[in-house]
Backbone bond lengths (Angstrom), bond angles and torsions (degrees), N, CA, C in turn:
res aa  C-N    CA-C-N  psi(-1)  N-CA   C-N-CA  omega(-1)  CA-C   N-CA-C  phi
1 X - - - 1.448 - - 1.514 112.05 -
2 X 1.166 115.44 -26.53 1.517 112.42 -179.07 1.116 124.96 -73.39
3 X 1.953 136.67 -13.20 0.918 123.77 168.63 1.564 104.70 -105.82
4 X 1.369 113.13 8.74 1.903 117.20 165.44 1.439 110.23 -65.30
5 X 1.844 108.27 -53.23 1.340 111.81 -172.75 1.720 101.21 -95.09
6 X 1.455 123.44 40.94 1.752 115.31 179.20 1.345 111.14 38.66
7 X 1.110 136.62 -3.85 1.783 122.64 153.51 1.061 105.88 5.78
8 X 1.712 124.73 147.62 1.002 116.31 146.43 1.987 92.33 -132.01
9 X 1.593 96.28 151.79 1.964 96.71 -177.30 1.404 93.36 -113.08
10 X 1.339 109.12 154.96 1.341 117.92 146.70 1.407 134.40 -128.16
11 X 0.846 145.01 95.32 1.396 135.87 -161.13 1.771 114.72 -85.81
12 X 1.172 109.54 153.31 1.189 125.70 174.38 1.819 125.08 -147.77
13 X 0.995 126.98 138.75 1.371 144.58 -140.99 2.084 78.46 -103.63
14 X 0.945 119.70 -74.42 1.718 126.19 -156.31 1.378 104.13 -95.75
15 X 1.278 139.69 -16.03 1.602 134.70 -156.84 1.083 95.97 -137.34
16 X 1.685 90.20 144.02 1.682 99.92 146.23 1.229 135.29 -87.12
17 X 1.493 125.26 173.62 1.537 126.03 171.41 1.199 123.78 -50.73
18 X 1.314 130.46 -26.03 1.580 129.05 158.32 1.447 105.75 -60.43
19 X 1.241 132.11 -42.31 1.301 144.10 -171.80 1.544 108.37 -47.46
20 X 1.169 84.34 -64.00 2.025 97.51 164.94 1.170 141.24 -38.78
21 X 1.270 104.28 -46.86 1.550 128.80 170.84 1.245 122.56 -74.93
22 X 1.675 104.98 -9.46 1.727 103.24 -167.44 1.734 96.06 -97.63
23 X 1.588 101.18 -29.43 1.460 131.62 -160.14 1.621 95.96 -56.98
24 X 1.908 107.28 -69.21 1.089 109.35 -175.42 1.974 118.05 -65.64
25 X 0.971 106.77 0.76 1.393 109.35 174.97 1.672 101.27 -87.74
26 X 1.500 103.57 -45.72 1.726 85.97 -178.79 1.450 123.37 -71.33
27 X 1.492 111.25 -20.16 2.034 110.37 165.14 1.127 82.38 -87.25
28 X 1.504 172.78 66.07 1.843 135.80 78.32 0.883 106.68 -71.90
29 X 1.035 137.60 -25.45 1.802 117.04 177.58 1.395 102.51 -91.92
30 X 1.441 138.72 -33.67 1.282 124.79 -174.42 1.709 102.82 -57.94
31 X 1.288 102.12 -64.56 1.720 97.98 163.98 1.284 146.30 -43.22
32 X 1.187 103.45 -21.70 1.433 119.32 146.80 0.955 150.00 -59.16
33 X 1.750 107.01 -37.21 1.387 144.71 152.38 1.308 128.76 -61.72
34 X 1.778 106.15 -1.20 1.234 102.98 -160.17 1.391 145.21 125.21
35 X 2.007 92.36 -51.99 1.533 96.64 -153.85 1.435 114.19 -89.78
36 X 1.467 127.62 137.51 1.410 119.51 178.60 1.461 129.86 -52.87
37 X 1.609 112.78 83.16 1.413 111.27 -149.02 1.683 98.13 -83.91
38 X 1.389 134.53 -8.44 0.797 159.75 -165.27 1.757 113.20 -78.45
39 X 1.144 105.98 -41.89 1.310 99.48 174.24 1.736 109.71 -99.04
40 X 1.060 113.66 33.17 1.635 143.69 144.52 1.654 113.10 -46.24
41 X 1.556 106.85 -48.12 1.438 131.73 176.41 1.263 109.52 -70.83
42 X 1.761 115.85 119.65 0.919 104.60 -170.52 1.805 110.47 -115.48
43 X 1.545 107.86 -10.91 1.510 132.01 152.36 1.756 109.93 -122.20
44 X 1.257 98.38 157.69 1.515 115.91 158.84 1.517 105.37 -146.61
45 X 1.259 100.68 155.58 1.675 120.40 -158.95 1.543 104.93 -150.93
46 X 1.516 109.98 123.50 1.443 100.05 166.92 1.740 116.09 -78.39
47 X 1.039 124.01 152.47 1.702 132.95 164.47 1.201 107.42 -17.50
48 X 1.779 121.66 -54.61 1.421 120.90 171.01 1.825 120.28 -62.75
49 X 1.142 113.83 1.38 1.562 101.15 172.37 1.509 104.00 -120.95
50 X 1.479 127.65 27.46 1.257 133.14 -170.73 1.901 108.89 -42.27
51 X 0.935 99.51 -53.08 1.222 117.26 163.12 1.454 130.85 -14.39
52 X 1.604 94.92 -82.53 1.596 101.55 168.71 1.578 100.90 -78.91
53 X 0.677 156.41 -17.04 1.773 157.01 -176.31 1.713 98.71 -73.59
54 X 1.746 119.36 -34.41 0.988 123.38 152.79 1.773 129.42 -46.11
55 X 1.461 106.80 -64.51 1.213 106.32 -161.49 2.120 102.49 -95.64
56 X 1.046 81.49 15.06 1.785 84.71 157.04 1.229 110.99 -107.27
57 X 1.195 135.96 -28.98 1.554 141.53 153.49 1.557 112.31 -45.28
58 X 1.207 114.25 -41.96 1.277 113.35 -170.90 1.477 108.30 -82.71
59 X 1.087 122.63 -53.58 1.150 138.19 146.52 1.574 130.58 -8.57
60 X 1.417 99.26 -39.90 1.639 106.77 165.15 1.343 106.15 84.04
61 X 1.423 142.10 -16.02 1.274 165.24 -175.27 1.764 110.97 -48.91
62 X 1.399 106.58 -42.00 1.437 92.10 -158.29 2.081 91.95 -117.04
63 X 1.306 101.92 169.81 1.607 100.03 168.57 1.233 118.26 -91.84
64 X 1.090 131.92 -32.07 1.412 119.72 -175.79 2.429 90.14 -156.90
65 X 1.560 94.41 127.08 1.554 78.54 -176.52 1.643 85.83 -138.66
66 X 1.697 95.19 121.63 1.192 98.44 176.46 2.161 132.25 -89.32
67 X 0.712 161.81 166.63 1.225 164.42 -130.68 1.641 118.15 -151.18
68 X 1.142 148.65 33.59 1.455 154.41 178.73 1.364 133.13 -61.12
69 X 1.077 106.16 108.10 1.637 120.00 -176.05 1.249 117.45 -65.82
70 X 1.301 115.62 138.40 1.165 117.88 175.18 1.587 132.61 -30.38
């Protein structure tokens, strides 16, 4: 059902959903400011490798690994 009604989820391990919202406000202004908030990312994974994008998460390995759909 979630990609019937465009849902979008986010999950988080330590925060809440306010947490999120405050989060992505502080990388728009850092980016705004300038700063390469981008190499923040420490994996990227397309949708098709969900998988391993999984077990590097679990893994504890990376700082921030993002997930992008086609």
């Amino acid at each position: 059902m979630l990609s019937v009604k465009e849902i979008k989820v986010t999950g988080s391990w330590t925060y809440q959903a306010k947490d999120w919202i405050q989060a992505c406000e502080v990388l728009k202004e850092a980016q705004k400011d300038g700063l390469p908030v981008e190499k923040l990312l420490s994996h990227k994974y397309a949708l098709a490798d969900i998988n391993e994008a999984m077990e590097m998460n679990m893994s504890m390995k990376g700082l921030k690994i993002v997930v992008k759909g086609e």
